[in-house]
Biopython code that builds the backbone (N, CA, C, O; Angstrom):
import numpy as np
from Bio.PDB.StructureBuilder import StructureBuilder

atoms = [
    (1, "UNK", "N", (-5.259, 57.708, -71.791)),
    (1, "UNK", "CA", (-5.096, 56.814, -70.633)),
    (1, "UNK", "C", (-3.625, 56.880, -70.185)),
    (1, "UNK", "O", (-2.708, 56.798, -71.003)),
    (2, "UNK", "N", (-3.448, 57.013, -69.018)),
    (2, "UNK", "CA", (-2.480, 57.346, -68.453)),
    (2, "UNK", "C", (-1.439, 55.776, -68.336)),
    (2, "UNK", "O", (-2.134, 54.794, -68.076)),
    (3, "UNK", "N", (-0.481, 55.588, -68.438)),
    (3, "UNK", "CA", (0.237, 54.376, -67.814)),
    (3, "UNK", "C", (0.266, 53.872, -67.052)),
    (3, "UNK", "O", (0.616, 52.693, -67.007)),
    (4, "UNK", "N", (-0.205, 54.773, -65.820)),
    (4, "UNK", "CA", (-0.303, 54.379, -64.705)),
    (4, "UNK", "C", (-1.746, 53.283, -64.535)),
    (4, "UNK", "O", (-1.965, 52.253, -63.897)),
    (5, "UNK", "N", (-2.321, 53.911, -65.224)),
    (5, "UNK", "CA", (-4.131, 53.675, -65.605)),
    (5, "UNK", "C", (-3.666, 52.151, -66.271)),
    (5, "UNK", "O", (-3.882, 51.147, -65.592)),
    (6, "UNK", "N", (-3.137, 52.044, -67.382)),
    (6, "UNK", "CA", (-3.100, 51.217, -68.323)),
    (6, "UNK", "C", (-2.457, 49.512, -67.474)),
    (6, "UNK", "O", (-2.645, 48.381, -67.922)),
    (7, "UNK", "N", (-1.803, 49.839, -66.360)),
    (7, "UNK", "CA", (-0.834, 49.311, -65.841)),
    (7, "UNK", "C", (-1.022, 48.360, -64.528)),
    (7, "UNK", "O", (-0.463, 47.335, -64.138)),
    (8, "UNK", "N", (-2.599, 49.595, -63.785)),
    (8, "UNK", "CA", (-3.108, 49.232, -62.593)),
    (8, "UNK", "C", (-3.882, 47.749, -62.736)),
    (8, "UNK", "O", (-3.601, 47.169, -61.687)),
    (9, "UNK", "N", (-4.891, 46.698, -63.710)),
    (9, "UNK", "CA", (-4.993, 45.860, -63.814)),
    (9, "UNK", "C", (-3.982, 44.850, -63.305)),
    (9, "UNK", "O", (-4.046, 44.093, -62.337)),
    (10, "UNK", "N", (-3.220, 45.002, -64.031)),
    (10, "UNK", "CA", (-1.647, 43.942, -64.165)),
    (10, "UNK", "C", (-1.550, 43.709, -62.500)),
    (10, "UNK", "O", (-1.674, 42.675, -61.844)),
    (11, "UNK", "N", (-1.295, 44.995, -62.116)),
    (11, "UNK", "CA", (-1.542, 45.030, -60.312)),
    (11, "UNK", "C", (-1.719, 44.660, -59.543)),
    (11, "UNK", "O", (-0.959, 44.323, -58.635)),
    (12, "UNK", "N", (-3.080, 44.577, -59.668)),
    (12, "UNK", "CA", (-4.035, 44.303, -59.197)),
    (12, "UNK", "C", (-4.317, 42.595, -59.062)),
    (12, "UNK", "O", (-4.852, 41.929, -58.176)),
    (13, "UNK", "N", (-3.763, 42.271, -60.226)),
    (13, "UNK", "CA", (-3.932, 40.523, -60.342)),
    (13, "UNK", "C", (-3.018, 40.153, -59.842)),
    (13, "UNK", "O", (-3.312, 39.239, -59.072)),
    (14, "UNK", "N", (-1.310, 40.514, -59.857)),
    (14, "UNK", "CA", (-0.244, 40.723, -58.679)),
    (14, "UNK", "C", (-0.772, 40.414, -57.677)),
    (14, "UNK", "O", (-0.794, 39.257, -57.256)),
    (15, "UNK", "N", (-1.311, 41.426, -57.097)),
    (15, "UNK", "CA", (-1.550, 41.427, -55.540)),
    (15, "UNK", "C", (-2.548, 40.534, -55.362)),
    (15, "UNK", "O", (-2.373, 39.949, -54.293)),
    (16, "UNK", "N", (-3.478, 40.181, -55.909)),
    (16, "UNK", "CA", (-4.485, 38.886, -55.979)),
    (16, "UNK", "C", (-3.861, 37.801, -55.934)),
    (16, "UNK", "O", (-4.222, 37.096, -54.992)),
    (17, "UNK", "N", (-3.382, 37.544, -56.318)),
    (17, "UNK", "CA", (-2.333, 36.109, -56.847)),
    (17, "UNK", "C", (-1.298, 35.783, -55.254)),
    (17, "UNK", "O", (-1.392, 34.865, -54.439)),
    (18, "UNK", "N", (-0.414, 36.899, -55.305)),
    (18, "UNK", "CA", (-0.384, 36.726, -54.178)),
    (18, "UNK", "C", (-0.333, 36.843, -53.058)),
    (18, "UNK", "O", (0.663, 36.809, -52.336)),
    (19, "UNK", "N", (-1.649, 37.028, -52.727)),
    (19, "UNK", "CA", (-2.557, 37.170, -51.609)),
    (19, "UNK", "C", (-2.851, 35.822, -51.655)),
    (19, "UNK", "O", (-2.358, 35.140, -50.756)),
    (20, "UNK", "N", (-3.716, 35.128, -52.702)),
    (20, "UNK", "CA", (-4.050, 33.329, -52.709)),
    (20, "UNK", "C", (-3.072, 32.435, -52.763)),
    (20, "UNK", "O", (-3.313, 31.238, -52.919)),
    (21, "UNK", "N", (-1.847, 32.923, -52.639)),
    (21, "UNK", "CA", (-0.437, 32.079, -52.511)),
    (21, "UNK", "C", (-0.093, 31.873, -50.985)),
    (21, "UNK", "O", (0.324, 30.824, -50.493)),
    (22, "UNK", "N", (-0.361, 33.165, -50.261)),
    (22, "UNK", "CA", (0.020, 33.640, -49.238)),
    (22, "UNK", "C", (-0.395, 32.766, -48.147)),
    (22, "UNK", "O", (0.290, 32.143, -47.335)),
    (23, "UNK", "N", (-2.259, 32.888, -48.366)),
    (23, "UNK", "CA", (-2.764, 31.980, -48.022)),
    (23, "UNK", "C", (-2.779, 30.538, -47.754)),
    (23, "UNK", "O", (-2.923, 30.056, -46.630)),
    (24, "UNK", "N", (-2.610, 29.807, -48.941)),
    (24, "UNK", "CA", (-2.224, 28.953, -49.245)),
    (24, "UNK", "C", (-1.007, 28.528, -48.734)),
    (24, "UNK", "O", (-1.027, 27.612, -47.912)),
    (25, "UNK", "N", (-0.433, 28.797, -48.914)),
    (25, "UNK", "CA", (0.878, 28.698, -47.714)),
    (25, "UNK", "C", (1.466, 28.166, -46.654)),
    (25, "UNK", "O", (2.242, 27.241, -46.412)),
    (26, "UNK", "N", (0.536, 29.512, -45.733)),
    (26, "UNK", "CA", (0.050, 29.711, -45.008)),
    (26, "UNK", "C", (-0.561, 28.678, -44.017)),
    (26, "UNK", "O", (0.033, 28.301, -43.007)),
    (27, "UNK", "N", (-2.159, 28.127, -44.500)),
    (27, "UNK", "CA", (-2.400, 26.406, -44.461)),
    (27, "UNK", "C", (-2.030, 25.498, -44.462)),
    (27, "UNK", "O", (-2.355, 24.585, -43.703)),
    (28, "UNK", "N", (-1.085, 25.462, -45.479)),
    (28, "UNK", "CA", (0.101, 24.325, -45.708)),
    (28, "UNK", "C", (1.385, 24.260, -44.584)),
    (28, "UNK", "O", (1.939, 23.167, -44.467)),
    (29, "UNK", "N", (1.840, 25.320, -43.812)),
    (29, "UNK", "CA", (2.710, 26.008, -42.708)),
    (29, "UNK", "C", (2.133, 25.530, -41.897)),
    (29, "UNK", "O", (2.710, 24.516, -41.504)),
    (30, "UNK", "N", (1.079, 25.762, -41.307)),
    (30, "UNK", "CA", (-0.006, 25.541, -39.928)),
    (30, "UNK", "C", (0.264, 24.255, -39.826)),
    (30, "UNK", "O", (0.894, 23.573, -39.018)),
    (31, "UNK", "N", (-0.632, 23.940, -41.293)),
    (31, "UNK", "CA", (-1.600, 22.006, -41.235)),
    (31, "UNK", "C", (-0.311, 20.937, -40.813)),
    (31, "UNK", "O", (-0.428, 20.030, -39.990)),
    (32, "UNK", "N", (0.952, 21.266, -41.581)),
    (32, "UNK", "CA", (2.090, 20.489, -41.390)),
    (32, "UNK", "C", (2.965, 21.108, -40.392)),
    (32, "UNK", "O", (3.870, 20.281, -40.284)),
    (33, "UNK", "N", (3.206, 22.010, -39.655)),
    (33, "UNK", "CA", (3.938, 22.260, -38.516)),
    (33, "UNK", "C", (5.177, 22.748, -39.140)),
    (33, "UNK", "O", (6.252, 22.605, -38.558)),
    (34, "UNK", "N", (5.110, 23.196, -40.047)),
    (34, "UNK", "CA", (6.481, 23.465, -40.901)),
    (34, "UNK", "C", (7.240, 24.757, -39.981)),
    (34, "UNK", "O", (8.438, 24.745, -39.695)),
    (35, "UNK", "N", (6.502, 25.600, -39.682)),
    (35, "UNK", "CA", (6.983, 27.049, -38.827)),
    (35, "UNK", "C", (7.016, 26.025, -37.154)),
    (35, "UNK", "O", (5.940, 25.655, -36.684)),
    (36, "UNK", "N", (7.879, 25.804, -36.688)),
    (36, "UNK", "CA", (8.128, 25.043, -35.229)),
    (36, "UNK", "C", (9.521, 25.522, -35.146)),
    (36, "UNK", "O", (10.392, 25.782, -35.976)),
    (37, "UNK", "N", (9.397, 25.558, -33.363)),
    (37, "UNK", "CA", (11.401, 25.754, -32.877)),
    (37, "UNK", "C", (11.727, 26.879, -33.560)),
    (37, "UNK", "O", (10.944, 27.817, -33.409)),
    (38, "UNK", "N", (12.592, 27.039, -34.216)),
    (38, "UNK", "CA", (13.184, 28.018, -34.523)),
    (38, "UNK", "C", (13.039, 28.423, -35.863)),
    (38, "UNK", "O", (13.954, 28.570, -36.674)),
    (39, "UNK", "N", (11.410, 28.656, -36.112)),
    (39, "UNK", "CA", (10.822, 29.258, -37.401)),
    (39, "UNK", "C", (11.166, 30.541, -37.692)),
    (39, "UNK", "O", (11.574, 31.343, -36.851)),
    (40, "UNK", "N", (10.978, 30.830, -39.167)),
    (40, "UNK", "CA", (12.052, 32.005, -39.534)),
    (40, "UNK", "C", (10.857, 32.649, -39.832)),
    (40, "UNK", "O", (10.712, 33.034, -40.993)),
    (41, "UNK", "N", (9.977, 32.845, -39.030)),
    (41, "UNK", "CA", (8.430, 33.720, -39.748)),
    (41, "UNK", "C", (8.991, 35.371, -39.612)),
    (41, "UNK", "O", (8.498, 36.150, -40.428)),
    (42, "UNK", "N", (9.809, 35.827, -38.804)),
    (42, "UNK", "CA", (9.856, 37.195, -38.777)),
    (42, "UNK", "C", (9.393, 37.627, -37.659)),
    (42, "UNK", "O", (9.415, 38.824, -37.371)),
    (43, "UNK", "N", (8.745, 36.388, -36.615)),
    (43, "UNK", "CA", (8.486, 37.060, -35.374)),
    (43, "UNK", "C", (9.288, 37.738, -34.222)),
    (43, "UNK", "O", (10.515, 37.731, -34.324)),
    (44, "UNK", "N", (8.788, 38.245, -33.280)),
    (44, "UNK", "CA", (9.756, 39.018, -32.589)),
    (44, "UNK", "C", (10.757, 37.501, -31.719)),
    (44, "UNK", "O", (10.591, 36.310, -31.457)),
    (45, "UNK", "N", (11.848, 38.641, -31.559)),
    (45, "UNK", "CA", (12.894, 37.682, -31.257)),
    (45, "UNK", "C", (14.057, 36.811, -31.816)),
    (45, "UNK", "O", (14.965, 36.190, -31.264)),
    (46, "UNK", "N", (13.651, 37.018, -33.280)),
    (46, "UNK", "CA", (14.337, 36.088, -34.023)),
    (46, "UNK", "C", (15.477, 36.445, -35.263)),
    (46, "UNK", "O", (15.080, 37.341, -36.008)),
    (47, "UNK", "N", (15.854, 36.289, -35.357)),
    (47, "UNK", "CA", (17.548, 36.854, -36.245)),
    (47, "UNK", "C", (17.109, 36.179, -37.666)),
    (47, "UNK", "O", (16.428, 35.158, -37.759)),
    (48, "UNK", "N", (17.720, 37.076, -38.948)),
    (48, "UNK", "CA", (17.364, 37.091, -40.166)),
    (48, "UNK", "C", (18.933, 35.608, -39.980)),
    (48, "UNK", "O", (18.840, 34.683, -40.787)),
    (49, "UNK", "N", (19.986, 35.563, -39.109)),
    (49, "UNK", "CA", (21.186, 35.300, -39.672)),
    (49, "UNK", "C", (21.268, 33.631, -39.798)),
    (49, "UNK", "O", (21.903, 33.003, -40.646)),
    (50, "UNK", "N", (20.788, 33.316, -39.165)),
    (50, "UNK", "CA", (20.172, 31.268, -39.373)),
    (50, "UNK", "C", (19.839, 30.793, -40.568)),
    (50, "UNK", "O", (20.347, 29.821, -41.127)),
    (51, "UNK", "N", (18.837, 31.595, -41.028)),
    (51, "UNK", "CA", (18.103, 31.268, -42.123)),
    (51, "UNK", "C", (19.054, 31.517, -43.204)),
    (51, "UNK", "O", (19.306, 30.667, -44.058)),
    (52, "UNK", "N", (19.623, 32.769, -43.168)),
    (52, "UNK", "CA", (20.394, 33.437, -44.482)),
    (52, "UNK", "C", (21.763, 32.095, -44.418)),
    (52, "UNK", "O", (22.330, 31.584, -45.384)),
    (53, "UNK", "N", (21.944, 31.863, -43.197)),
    (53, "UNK", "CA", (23.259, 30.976, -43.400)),
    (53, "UNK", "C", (22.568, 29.681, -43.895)),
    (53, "UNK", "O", (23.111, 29.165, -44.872)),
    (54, "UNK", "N", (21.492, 29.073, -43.411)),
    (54, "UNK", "CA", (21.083, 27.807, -43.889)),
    (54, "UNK", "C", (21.353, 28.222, -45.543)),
    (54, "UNK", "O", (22.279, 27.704, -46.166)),
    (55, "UNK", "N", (20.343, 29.306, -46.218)),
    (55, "UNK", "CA", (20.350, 29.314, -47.687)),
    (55, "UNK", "C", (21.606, 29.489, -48.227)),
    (55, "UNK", "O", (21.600, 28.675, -49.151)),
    (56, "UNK", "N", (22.490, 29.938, -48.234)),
    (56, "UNK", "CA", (23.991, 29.924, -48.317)),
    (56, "UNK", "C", (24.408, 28.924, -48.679)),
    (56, "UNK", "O", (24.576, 28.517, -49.829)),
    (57, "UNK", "N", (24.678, 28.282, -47.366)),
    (57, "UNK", "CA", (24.909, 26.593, -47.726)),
    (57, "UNK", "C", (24.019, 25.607, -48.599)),
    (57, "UNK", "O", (24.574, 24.640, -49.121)),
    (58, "UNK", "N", (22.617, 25.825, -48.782)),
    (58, "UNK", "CA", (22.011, 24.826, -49.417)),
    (58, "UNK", "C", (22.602, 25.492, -51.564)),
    (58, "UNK", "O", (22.662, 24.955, -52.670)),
    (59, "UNK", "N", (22.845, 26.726, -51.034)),
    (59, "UNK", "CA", (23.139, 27.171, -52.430)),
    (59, "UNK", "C", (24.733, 26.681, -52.940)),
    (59, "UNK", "O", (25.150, 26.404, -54.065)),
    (60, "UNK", "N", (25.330, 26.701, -51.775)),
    (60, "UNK", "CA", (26.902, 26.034, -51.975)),
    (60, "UNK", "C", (26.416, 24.841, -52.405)),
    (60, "UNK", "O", (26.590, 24.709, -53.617)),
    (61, "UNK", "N", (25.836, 23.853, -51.848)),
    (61, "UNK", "CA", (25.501, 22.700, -52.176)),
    (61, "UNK", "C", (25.277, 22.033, -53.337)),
    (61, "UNK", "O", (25.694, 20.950, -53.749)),
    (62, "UNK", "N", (24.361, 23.069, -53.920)),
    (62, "UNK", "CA", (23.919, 23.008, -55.402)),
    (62, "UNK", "C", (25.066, 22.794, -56.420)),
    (62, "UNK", "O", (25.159, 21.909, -57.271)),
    (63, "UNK", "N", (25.879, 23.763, -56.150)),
    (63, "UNK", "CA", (26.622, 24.873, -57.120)),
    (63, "UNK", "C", (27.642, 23.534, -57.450)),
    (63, "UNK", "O", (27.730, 23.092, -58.596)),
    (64, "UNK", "N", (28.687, 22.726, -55.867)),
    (64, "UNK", "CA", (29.588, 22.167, -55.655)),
    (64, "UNK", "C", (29.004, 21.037, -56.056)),
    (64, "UNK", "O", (30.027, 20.421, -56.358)),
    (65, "UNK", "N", (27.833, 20.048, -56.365)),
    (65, "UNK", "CA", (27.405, 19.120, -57.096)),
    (65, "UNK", "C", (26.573, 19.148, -58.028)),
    (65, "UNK", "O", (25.854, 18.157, -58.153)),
    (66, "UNK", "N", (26.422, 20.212, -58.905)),
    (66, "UNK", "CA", (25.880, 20.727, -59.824)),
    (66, "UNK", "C", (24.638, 20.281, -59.963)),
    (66, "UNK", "O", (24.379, 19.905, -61.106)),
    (67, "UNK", "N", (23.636, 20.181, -59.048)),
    (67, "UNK", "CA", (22.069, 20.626, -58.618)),
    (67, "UNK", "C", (21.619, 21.228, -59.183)),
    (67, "UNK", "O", (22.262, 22.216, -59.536)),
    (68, "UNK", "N", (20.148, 21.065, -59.693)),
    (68, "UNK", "CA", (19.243, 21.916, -60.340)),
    (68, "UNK", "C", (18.667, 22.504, -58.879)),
    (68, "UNK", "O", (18.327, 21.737, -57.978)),
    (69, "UNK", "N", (18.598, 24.000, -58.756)),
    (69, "UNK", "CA", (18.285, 24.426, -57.314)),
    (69, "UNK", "C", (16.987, 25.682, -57.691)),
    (69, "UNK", "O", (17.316, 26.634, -58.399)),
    (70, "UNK", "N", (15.872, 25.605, -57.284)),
    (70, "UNK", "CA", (15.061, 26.328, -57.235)),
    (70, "UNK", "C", (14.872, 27.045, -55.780)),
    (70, "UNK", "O", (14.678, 26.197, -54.909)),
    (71, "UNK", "N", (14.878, 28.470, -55.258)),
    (71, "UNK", "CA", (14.540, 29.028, -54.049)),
    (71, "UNK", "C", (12.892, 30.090, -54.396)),
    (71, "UNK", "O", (12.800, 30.901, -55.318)),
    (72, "UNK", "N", (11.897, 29.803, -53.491)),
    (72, "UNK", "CA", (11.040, 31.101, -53.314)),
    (72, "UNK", "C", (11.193, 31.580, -52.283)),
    (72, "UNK", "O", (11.421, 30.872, -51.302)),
    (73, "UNK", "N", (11.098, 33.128, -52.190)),
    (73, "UNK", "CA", (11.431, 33.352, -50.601)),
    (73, "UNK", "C", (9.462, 34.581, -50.613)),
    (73, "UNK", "O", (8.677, 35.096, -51.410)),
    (74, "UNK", "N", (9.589, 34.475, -49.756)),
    (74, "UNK", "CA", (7.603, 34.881, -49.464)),
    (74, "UNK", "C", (8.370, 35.787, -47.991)),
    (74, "UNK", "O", (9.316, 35.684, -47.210)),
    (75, "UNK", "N", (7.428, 36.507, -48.243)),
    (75, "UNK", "CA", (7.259, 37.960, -46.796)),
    (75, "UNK", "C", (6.152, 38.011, -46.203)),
    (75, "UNK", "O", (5.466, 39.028, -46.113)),
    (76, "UNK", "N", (5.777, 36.514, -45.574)),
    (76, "UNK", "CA", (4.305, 36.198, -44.972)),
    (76, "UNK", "C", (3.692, 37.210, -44.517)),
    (76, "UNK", "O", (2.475, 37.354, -44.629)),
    (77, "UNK", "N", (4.684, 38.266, -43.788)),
    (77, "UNK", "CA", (3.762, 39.371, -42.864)),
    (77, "UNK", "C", (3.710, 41.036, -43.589)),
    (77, "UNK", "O", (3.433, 42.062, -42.969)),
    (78, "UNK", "N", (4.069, 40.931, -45.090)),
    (78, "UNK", "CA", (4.116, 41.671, -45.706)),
    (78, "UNK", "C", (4.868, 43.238, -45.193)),
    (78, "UNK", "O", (4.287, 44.323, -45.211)),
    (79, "UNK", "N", (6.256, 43.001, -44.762)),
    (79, "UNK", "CA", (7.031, 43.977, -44.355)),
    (79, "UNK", "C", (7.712, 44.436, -45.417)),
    (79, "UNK", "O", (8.440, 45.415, -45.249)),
    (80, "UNK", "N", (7.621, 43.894, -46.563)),
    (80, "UNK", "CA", (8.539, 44.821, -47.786)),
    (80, "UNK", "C", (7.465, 44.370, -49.149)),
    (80, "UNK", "O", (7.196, 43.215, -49.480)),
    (81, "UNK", "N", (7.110, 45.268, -49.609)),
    (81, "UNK", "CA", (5.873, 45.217, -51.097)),
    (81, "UNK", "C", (7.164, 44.781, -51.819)),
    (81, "UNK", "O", (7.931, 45.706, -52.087)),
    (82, "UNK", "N", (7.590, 43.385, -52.228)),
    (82, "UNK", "CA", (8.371, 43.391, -53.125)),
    (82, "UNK", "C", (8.892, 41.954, -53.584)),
    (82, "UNK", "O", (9.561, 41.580, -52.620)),
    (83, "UNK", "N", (8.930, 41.031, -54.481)),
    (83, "UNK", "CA", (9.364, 39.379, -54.255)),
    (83, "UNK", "C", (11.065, 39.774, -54.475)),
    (83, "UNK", "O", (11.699, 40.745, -54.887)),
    (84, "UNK", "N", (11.353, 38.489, -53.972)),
    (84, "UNK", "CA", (12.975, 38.451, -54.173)),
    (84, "UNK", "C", (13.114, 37.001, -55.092)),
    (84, "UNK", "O", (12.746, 35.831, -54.983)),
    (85, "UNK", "N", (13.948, 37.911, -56.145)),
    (85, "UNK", "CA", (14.490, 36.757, -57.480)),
    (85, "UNK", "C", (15.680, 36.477, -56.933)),
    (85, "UNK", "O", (16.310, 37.471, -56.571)),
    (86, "UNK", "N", (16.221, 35.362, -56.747)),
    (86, "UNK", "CA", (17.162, 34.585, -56.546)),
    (86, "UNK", "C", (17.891, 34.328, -57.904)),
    (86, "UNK", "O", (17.183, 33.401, -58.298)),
    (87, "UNK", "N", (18.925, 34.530, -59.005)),
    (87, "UNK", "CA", (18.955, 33.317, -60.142)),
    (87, "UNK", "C", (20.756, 33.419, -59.846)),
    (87, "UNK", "O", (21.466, 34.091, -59.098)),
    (88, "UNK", "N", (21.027, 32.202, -61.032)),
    (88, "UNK", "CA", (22.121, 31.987, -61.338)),
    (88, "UNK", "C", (22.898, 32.741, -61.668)),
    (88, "UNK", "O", (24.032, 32.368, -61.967)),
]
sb = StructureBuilder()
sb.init_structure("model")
sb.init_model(0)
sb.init_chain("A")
sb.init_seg("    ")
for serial, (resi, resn, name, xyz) in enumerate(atoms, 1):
    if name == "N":
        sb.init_residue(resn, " ", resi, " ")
    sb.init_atom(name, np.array(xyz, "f"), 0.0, 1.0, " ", f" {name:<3s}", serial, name[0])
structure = sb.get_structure()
């Protein structure tokens, strides 16, 4: 059995998982209006540089009153196969 073979399960539940996150989300985005005005979904028109500066600062924030700070960042429209780890 190849590694690749041995490996593809693991994958597979990856991409399952989140796919039902995505979703989920997703619903939760809609139902509450959370994406409004100047939502950072990735649609056309809109600059990565707002958002990146908001997280910046909420991370200064943390750091300068020593905050327990958790970030997820999600690629709703799946433009990069890949999660982004944020840590300390």
């Amino acid at each position: 059995i190849s590694e690749y073979s041995a490996n593809r399960p693991i994958r597979n539940n990856e991409k399952a998982l989140v796919s039902i996150l995505n979703r989920r989300c997703s619903k939760i985005f809609k139902g509450n209006n959370v994406l409004r005005g100047n939502q950072f979904a990735g649609l056309e028109g809109n600059s990565t540089f707002e958002p990146i500066r908001i997280i910046k600062e909420i991370i200064q924030n943390a750091i300068e009153n020593k905050k327990e700070l958790w970030i997820l960042a999600l690629d709703m429209a799946k433009a990069y196969d890949r999660k982004i780890e944020i840590t300390k």
